[in-house]
C-alpha positions, 0 to 999 in steps of 0.5 A: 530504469525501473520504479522504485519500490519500498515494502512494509512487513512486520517483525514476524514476517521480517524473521525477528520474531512472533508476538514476544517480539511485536515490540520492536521500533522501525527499521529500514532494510537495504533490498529484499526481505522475506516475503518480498522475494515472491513480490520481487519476482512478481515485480519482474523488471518493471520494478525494483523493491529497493529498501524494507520497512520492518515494525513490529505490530504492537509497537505501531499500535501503541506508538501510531503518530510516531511510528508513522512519522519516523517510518517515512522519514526513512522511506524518503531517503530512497525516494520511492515511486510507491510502497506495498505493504504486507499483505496482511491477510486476516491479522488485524494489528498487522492490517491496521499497520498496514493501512495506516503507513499506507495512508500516510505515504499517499497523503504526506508523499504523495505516490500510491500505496497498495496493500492486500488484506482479508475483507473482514480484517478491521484495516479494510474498514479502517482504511480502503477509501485512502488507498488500494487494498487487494482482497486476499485469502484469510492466512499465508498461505493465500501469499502466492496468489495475493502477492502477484495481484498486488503487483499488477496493481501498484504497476498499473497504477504506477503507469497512470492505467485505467482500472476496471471494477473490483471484480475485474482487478481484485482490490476490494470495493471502496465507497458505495460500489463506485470506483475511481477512474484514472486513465493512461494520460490525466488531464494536466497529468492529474488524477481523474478521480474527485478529491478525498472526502473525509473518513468522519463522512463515510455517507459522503458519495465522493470518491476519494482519490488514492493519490494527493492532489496536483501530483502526476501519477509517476514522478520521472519519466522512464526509459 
């Protein structure tokens, strides 16, 4: 059985539209849509991307508590394993989108979120030390190399694997150039890394952990 994966896009790479349609609300679509074909493939058979979430940028930016609240509520109906979001390359409304469902899904449901931004979208500074964001190229047309990155990383930290240095992995730094160690086996299938410190201390040495505390890396064995 292979992990379940939801994919979070906005209303432009959804096909609804450019900035005259950034206002639509959340949805949530059964499967594949749109660049998720490509991380479909990347995924291979060790994961499947079983539903959507579909928002436009200026409806999540207006509407943030709402949005997010509403966004997974609907992921919780598919009960994932994680979420990938975007990537959102150099746009910031979809970045900022991005990291802020991606930071709620690891603090309120408690499984990993990854996403893929350039390092001078404002969502990097917002929000790389909630979760894992891989560094991409500043469009689209960086997609084939950014979406297999994202990939491998939300497997191997499906999987509970030890990561390496930023350089090594592809995701950008996220506090004081230390990263946070997780390994195969956790302890009492805990993460290994210390608890998340506050954004409003960003000089707090601490590492946050990508994950809610007191929940194994992976919900259900797999066979």
């Amino acid at each position: 059985m292979s992990y379940r994966i939801i994919h979070y896009i906005n209303q432009f790479y959804a096909g609804i539209g450019g900035e005259e349609k950034a206002d639509v609300a959340p949805e949530i679509r059964e499967g594949v849509v749109g660049p998720g074909m490509a991380l479909k493939a990347a995924l291979g058979t060790d994961a499947e991307i079983v539903a959507t979430v579909v928002c436009g940028d200026s409806y999540f930016a207006s509407n943030i508590e709402k949005a997010t609240a509403d966004i997974l509520e609907m992921m919780k109906k598919y009960k994932p394993d994680a979420v990938i979001a975007g990537p959102a390359f150099n746009a910031g409304r979809y970045g900022t989108a991005c990291g802020g469902v991606c930071e709620a899904v690891v603090k309120k449901l408690g499984i990993p979120a990854v996403s893929g931004m350039f390092p001078e979208n404002p969502g990097v500074e917002m929000y790389k030390k909630s979760f894992y964001i891989v560094e991409t190229p500043d469009s689209a047309a960086g997609m084939r190399k950014a979406v297999p990155a994202m990939a491998k990383l939300v497997l191997r930290l499906l999987k509970g694997e030890k990561l390496g240095t930023p350089a090594e992995e592809g995701y950008i730094e996220r506090a004081s150039g230390r990263t946070s160690s997780m390994t195969s086996s956790p302890p009492s299938g805990r993460w290994t890394c210390s608890p998340p410190s506050s954004r409003e201390s960003p000089s707090s040495p601490s590492i946050p952990c990508p994950f809610s505390t007191g929940l194994p890396p992976t919900r259900r064995s797999r066979t």
